[in-house]
C-alpha positions as CSV (number, residue, x, y, z in Angstrom):
1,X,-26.5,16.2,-5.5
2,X,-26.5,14.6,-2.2
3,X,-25.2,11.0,-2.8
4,X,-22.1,12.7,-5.2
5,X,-21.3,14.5,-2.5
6,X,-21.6,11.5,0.3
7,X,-19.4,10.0,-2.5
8,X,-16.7,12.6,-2.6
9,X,-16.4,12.4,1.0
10,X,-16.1,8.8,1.6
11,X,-13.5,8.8,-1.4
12,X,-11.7,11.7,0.8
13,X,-11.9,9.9,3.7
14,X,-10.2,6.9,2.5
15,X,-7.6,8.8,0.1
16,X,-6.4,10.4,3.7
17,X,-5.9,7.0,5.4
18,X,-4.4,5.3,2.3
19,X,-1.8,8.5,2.2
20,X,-1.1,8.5,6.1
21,X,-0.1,4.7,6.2
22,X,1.9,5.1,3.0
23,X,5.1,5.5,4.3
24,X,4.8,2.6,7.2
25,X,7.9,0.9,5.4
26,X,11.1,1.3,5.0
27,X,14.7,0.1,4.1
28,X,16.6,-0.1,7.4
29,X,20.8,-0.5,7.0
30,X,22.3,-3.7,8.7
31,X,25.1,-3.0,10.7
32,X,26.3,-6.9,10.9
33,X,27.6,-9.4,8.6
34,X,25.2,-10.4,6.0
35,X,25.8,-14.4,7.0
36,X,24.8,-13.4,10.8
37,X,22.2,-11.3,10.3
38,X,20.5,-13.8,8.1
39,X,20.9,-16.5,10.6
40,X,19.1,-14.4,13.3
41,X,16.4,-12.4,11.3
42,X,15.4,-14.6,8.7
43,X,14.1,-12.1,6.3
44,X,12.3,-12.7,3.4
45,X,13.6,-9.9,1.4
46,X,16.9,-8.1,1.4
47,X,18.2,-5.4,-0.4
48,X,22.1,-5.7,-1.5
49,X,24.2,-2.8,-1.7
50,X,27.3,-3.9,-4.2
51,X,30.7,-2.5,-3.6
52,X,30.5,-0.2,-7.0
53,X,27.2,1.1,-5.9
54,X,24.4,-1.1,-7.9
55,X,22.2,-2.6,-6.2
56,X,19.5,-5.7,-5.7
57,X,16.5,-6.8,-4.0
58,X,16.8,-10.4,-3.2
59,X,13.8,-12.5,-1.9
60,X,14.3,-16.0,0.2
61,X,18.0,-14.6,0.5
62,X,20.6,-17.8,2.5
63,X,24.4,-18.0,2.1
64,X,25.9,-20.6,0.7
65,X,29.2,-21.0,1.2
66,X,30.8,-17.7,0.5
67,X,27.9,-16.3,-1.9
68,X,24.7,-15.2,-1.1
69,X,21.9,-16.7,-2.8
70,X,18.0,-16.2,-3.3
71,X,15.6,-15.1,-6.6
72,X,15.6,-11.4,-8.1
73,X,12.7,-9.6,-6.1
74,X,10.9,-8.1,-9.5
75,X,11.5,-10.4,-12.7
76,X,9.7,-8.9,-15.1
77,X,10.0,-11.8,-17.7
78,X,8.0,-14.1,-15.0
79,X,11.4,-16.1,-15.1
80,X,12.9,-16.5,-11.4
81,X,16.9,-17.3,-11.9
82,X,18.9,-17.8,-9.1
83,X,21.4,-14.6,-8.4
84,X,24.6,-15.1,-6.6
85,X,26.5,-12.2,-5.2
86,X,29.7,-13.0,-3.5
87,X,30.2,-11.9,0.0
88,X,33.3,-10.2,-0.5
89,X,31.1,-8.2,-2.9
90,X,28.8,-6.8,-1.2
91,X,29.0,-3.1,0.9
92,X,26.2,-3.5,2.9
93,X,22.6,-5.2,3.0
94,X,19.5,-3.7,3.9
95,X,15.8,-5.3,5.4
96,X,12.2,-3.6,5.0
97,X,10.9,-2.7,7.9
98,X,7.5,-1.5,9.3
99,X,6.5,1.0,11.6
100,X,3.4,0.9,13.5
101,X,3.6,4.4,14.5
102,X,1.8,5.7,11.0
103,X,-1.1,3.4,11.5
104,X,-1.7,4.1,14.9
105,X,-1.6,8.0,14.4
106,X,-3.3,7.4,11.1
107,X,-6.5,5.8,12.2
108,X,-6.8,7.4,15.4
109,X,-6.7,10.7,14.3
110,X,-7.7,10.6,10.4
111,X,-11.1,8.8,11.0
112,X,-12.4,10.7,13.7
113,X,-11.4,13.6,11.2
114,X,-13.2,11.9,8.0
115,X,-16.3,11.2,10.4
116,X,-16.8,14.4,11.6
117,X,-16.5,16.0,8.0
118,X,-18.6,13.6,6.9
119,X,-20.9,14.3,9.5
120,X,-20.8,18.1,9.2
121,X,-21.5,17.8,4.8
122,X,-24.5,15.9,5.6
123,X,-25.8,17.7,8.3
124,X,-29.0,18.9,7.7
């Protein structure tokens, strides 16, 4: 009884970190042109809203004259074509960004937590 229950903690423990840093991401809007903002954050992945709503996730996104062009973000045939979305298309774009806030707040408070249960169910 006493290792399944060391187990059940430690599983706890970690299911309590993995759930506090969770939610460190996010889709932040871009107030700029899609052109400038490319040219001075350099992201790796974009999200595209279209002007009738629909929208993609774009990875190594670059304009190209008056297009923007990169792969499709999830292919699930394992093919990568090249999309192209005209800029006079698109409504707005949109980059992932992470906070460090959750990570901070989630270790420095969550362990000590999981520690001190832990400590308390195997107290003898």
């Amino acid at each position: 009884m006493f290792p399944r229950r060391r187990i059940s903690w430690s599983l706890m423990s970690l299911l309590c970190i993995g759930l506090a840093c969770s939610s460190c991401s996010h889709w932040r809007r871009q107030w700029v042109a899609p052109s400038l903002m490319l040219e001075r954050d350099h992201p790796t992945l974009l999200r595209v809203t279209r002007l009738e709503g629909s929208r993609l996730e774009i990875r190594n996104p670059r304009v190209d004259g008056d297009s923007l062009i990169g792969l499709p973000y999830r292919n699930p045939e394992g093919i990568s074509p090249k999309l192209s979305v005209p800029l006079s298309d698109i409504d707005y774009v949109e980059t992932r960004k992470t906070s460090t806030t959750p990570w901070i707040l989630g270790i420095g408070l969550i362990v000590p937590l999981a520690l001190s249960l832990w400590v308390a169910a195997t107290w003898d």
